[in-house]
N, C-alpha and C positions, 0 to 999 in steps of 0.2 A: 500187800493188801489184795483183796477177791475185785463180775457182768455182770449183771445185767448186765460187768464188769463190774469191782472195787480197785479204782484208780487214782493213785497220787498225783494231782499237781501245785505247780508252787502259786503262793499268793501274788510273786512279783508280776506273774501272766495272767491277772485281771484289771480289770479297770470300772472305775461304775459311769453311768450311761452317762454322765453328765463331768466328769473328768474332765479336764484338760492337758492335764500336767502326764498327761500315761510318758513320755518317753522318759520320764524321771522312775516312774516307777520300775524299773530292775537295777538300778544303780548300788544297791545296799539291802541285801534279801535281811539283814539284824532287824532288831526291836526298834530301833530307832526310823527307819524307811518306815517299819509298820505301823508307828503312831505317828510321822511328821510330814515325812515324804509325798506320800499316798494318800492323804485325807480322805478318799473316794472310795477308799477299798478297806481305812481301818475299822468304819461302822460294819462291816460284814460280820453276822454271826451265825450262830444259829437259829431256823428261820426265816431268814433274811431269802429272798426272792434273786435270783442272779440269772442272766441271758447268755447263755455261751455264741463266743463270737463265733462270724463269719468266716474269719480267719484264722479260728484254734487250728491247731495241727493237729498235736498228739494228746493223750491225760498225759496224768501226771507220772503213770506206772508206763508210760510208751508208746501203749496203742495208739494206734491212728485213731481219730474222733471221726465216727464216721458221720457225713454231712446229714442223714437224717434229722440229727439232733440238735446241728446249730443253727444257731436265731430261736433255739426256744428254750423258753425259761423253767425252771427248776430251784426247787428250795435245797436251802443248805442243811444240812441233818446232824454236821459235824465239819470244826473246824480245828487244824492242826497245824501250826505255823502257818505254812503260805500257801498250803494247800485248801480245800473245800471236797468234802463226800455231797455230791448230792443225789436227791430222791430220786426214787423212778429210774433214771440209768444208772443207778448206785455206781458212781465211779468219782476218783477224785481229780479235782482236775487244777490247775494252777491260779490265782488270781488274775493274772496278765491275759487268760483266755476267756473270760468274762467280765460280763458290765452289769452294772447293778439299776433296772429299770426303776425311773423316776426318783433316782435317789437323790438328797442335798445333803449340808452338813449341816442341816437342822435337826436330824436322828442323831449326829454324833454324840450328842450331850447324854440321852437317853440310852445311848449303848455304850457310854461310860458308865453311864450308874448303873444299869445292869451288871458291868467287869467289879464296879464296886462291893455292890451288894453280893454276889457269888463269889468273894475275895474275903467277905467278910463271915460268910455265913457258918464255916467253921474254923472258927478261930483258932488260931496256933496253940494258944492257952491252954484250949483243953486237951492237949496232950502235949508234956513238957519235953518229952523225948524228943521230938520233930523239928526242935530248936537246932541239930546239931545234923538235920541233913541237907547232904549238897549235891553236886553232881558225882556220880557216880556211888553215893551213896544204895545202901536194900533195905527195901522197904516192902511189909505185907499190909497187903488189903485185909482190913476187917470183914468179919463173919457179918456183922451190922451193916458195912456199906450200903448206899443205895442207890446214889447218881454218882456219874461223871461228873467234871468243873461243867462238860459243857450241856450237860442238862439230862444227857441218856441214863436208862436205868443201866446198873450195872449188873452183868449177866453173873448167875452163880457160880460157872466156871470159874472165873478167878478169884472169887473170894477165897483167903487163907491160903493165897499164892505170894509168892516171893518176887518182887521182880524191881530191874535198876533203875533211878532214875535217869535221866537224858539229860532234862531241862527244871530249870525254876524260876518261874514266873511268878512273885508276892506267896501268894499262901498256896498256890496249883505246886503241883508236880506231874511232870511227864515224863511217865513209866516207858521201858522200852518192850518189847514184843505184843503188850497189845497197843503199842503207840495208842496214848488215852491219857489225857488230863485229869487229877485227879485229887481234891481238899487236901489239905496234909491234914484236916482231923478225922478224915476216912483211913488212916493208912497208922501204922503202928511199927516202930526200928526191929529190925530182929536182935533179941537177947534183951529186949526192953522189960520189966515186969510185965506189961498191960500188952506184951506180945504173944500172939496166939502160933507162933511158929512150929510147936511140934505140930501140930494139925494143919500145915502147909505142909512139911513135909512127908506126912501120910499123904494128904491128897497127890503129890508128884510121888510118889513110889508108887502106889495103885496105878495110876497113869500108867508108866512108864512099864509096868506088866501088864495091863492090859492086854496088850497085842506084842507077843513074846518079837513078830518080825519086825516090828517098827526098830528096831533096834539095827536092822540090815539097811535101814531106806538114808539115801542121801540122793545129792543133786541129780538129778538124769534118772534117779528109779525111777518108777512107772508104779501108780498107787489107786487102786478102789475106791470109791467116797462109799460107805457103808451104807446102806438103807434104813437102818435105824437113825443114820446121824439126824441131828436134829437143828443145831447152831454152826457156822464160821466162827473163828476162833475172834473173829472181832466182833462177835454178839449175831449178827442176821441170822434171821434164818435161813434156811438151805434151802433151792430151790427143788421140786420132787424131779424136772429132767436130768439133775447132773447126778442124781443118787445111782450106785451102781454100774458109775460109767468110768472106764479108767484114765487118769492125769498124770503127765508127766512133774514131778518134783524140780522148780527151780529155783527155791531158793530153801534151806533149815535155817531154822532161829530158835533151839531149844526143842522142844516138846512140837513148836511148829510146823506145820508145812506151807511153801507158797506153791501152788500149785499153776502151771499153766493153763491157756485157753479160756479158764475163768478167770483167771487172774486174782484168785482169792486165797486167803490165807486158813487153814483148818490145822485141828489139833488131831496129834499122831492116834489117836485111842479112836477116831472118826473113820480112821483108812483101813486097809488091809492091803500087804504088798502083793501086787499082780503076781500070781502061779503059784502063792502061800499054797496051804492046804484049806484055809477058812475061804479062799477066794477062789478056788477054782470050778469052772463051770458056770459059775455067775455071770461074766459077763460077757458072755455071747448068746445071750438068748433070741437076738435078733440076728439070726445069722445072714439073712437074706438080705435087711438092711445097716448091713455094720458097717462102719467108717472110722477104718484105721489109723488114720490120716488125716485128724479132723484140722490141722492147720496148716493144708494144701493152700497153695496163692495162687489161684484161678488169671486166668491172663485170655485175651482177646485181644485181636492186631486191629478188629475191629471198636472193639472198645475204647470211650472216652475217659481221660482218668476218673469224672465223676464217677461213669459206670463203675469201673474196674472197683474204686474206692468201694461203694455202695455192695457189690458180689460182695466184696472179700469180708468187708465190714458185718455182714447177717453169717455167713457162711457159719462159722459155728456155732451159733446161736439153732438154724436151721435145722443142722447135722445133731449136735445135743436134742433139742425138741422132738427130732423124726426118730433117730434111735430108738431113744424112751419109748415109743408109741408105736413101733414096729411099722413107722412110715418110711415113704420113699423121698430124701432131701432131695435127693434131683428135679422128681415132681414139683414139692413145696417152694424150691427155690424159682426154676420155671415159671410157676404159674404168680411169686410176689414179683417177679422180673415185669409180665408179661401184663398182670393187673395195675401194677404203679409206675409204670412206665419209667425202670431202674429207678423208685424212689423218690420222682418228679412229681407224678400225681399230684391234685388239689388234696386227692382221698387221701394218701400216703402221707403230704407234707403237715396237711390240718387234724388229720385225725389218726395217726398212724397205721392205718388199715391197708395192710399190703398188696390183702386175697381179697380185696371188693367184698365183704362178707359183710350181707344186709344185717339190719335191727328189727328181726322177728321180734315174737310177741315172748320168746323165750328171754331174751335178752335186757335186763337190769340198768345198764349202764348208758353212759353220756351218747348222743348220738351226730353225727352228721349227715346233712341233707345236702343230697346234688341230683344234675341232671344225668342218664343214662339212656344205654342204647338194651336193648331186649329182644330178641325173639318171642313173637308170642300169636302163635297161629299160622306158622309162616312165614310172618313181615314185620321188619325189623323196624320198631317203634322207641320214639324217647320219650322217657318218664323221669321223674322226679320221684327218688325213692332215699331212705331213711337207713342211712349204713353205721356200724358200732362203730365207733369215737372211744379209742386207746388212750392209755397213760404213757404209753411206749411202746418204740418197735417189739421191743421182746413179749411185751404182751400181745401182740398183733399177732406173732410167730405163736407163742402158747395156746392161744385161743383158737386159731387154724386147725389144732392138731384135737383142741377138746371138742369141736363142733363135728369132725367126722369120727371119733370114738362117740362120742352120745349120740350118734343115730344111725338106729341099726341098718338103712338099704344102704351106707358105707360097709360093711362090715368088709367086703369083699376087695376094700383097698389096699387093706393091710399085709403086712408079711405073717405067716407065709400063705396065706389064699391069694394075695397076688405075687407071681415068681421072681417080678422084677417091675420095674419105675413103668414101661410100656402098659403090663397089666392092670398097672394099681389106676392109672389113666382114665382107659377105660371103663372102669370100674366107677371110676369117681364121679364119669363123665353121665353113665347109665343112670348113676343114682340121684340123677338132676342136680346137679352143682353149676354148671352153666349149662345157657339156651344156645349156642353157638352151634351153630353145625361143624364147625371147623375146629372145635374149640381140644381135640384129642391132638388132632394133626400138630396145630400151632404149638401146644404142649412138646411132644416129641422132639419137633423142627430147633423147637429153644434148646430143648435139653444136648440135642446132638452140636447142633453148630457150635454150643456154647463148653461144650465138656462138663456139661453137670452132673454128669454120667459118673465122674469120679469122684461124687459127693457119696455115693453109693461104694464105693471101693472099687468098679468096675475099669477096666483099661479102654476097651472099646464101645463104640455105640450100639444100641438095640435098633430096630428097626421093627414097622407095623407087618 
């Protein structure tokens, strides 16, 4: 699975806020823990509101959860045995690492008859053939499909695709490589009459020439996300930073790829293998800010493991963002260090605003109010001023990079009019971004002490 991450965790690693029985819950990750065991946790659907603990560790795909995000709640978008995708940090994460705010088992009844009613809604009947699939049975999606069991539309990609079952759950099926539940009266046996399988198998041959070198790529290649691409191979869309950026391949499942650093899964026809001939040149257009490196682990003797967590945790997020937009990560990381105080901020924790970046008269969205320090004539004054109020760190980071491309006295921050992280600084600094007299130095001072210098691909420090 794909960052904001798309990460796996199990359901046994949640609990809902009002549980008591949690240490029961990992004794039996089967069907059985998940309807008896865990009361707390089997009303979870999709939908359903959940608070990632204090104490998560990892998702469910490994990464560290970085503390940003815990103690705040997020909907579930999709649920997969004992796992949960949810919104906004699109990752998945385990049940035993979340609690389900204000929940009783007065919803259970009502998300029984919801599992009722989407169990029933296409009946096995109307297609006879589905009688006789089990596990490991093949089975194609209809060209008609239209939702998931668990409520998502179903992306056109895989219709008139082929794929195995895993699991069966009453009248669901769960298919393997897009891990997706799925009616058995969406789905048709191959060699059935009422099966549309030659036209799966067009659809995977055209695939699979599409991109003559997809055919060389395995574990450890190195792969292009194309700029036309437009989907993850698990339906999302793609975000515009990671297009044109290159990912190490670590895992094949088929026609798939899991890709690191995002941690998301994409279909071969999306990539192009790094130093092809359709790839070459593309992707060093930012030469002055390229990061070859983007899953360097940042360390400080002086740093707290929160800090340390918190660096490591944005780090490619930063390095993706700044690339795309011919910025300098050392800067951007610097100055969310320097603005949210590694991540502690009221601004950072309430509204996830790294870069203190006010709520002009430009700005749309939710807002937060606090007090602040200013320059303003001189003498440094506090006000009460009106700052953007994020969905997520990753949009804090996004929006950092859209607010100095839309305005042109930036223009001079960028690569290559600025040569390196020093210039882009001062540049940023001229163009009124902070009142601070101090505010290029303290920049700098972070980046060097800190080696974020080799956020930029650089070995040593720059200097004023």
């Amino acid at each position: 699975m794909l960052e904001k991450v798309l990460s796996w965790i199990n359901t046994s690693d949640v609990t809902t806020a009002s549980s008591s029985n949690h240490s029961n819950s990992n004794k039996n990750n089967g069907n059985k823990n998940d309807s008896n065991k865990n009361n707390s946790t089997a009303n979870i659907k999709v939908g359903s509101k959940v608070t990632i603990k204090s104490s998560a560790k990892h998702w469910a795909t490994g990464q560290t959860i970085y503390n940003a995000v815990k103690g705040k709640t997020y909907k579930v978008i999709q649920v997969n045995g004992n796992r949960l995708l949810l919104d906004k940090v699109i990752s998945w994460i385990n049940k035993g690492d979340v609690t389900v705010p204000g929940s009783s088992s007065a919803n259970h009844s009502s998300s029984s008859n919801s599992s009722k009613n989407n169990s029933n809604k296409n009946n096995s009947n109307k297609n006879t053939n589905t009688n006789s699939i089990k596990v490991g049975s093949k089975v194609t999606i209809k060209t008609s499909a239209k939702h998931w069991a668990t409520g998502q539309s179903i992306y056109s990609a895989v219709k008139g695709k082929t794929y195995k079952v895993m699991q069966i759950n009453g009248n669901k099926l769960l298919l393997d490589k897009v891990i997706s539940w799925i009616n058995k009266g969406d789905v048709t046996v191959p060699g059935s009459s009422s099966s549309n399988q030659s036209s799966s198998n067009k659809g995977n041959s055209s695939n699979s020439n599409k991109n003559n070198s997809s055919n060389k790529i395995g574990v450890g290649s190195k792969v292009t996300i194309n700029k036309n691409a437009k989907h993850w191979a698990t339906g999302q869309s793609i975000y515009n930073p990671v297009k044109g950026k290159t990912y190490k391949v670590i895992q094949v499942n088929g026609s798939k790829l899991l890709l690191d650093k995002v941690i998301s899964w994409i279909n071969k026809a999306d990539v192009t293998l790094a130093g092809s001939k359709s790839n070459s040149g593309s992707s060093n257009k930012n030469n002055a800010a390229s990061m070859h490196n983007v899953n360097v682990h940042l360390t400080n003797k002086h740093w707290t493991t929160a800090q340390t967590n918190f660096v490591n945790g944005i780090a490619a997020d930063i390095v993706n963002v700044c690339n795309s937009n011919k910025l300098y990560a050392s800067v951007a990381m610097a100055q969310a260090v320097l603005e949210s105080g590694y991540g502690t901020s009221s601004l950072a924790q309430e509204a996830h605003n790294l870069f203190g970046i006010k709520a002009d008269s430009t700005w749309k969205g939710a807002t937060y109010t606090k007090s602040t320090k200013e320059v303003i004539n001189g003498r440094t004054v506090t006000i009460n001023a009106s700052f953007r109020k994020y969905a997520s760190i990753k949009d804090s980071i996004a929006d950092y990079a859209k607010k100095l491309e839309s305005r042109a006295q930036y223009a001079n921050a960028f690569a290559p009019k600025s040569a390196n992280y020093v210039a882009s600084i001062k540049a940023i600094k001229a163009s009124g971004y902070a009142t601070s007299t101090t505010y290029v130095g303290s920049i700098i001072n972070c980046i060097n002490s800190n080696g974020f210098f080799k956020l930029d691909g650089l070995s040593k420090a720059l200097h004023l």
